[in-house]
N, C-alpha and C positions, 0 to 999 in steps of 0.2 A: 700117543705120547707116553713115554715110558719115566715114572716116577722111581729116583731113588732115595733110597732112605738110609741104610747104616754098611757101614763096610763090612762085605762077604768075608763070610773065617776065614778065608783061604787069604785074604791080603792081611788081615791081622798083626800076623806076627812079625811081618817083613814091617807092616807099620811103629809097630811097635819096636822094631830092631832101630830102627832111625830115631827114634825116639829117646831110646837108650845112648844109642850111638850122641845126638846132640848131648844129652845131660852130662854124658863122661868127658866130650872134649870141652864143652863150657867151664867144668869143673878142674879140668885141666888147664883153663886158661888161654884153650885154641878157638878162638872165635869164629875166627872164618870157616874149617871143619863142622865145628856147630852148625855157623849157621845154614851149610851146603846138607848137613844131611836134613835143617828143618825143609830146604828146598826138597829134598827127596820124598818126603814124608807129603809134603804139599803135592808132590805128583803122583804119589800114589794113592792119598786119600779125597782128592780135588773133587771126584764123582759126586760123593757121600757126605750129604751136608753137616751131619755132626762134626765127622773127621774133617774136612776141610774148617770148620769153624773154629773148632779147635785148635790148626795149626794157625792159623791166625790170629788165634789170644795169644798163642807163644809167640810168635813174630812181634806183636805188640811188646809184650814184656822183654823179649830181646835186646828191642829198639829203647825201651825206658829204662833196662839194665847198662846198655851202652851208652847212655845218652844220646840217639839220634834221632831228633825232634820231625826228622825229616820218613824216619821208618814208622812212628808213629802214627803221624797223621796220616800217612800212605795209608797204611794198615787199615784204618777205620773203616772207610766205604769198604773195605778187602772183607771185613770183620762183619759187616752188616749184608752185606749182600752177595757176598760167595756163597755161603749157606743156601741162600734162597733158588740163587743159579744153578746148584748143585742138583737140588731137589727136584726141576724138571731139564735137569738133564742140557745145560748151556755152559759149559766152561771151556775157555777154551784149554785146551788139552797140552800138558807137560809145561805150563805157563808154572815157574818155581816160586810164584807167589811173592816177590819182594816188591816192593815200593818203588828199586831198581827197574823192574822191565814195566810195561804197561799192562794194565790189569787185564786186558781182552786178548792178549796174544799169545796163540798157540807157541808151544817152541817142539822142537824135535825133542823126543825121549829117549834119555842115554840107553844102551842097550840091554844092559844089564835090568833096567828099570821095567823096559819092556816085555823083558821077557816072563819078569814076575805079574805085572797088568794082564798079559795072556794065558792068568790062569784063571780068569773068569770069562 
C-alpha cells in the first residue's frame, strides 16, 4: 500500500494557480468561477492529505461566506475524513469535492486537468 503525504513540487504551482485564481474571482464578486476553480484545486490536490484538507476548510468558509447551511455541513465529514482517505491512497478520483455530488464518486477529469496530474 502506498502512503501519500504532501503535494509533489511539480503539482504545486498549478495548485496554487487555482488558488489564486478562486481568491481573484471571489474578490471580484464571481462566485460560481470561485468556486469551479476551488473544484479544480480539489482535483488536483485530493491524493495529498494536507492539500485536499485544506481545500475543504475553504469549501467550508465558502459555504459560511455565502450562507449555505447546506455546503457546510456537507463539508464536515468531507473535512474530517478526505484527509485520512488521502493518506492511504482511497479517493475517489476527479470527484470536485462539493456537498453537490456524493463524497465517493469518481467523476471524469477535465482534460486540461489531466494532463497536468500526468506529471507525476
Amino acid at each position: 500500500m502506498k502512503f501519500y503525504t504532501t503535494l509533489p513540487t511539480v503539482l504545486k504551482p498549478f495548485f496554487d494557480k487555482e488558488l489564486l485564481a478562486y481568491q481573484n474571482a471571489w474578490d471580484d464578486g464571481k462566485l460560481t468561477i470561485a468556486w469551479k476553480h476551488l473544484e479544480r484545486a480539489h482535483i488536483i490536490g485530493q491524493k495529498y492529505p494536507f492539500a485536499h484538507t485544506y481545500i475543504h476548510w475553504k469549501m467550508i468558509q465558502f459555504g459560511v461566506r455565502i450562507k449555505s447551511t447546506k455546503e457546510v455541513i456537507g463539508q464536515i465529514p468531507r473535512l474530517v475524513f478526505g484527509g485520512v482517505k488521502s493518506f492511504v491512497g482511497k479517493v475517489p478520483v476527479g470527484n470536485p469535492g462539493g456537498s453537490n455530488v456524493p463524497a465517493l464518486k469518481p467523476f471524469p477529469i477535465e482534460e486540461d486537468l489531466q494532463v497536468i496530474l500526468n506529471k507525476i
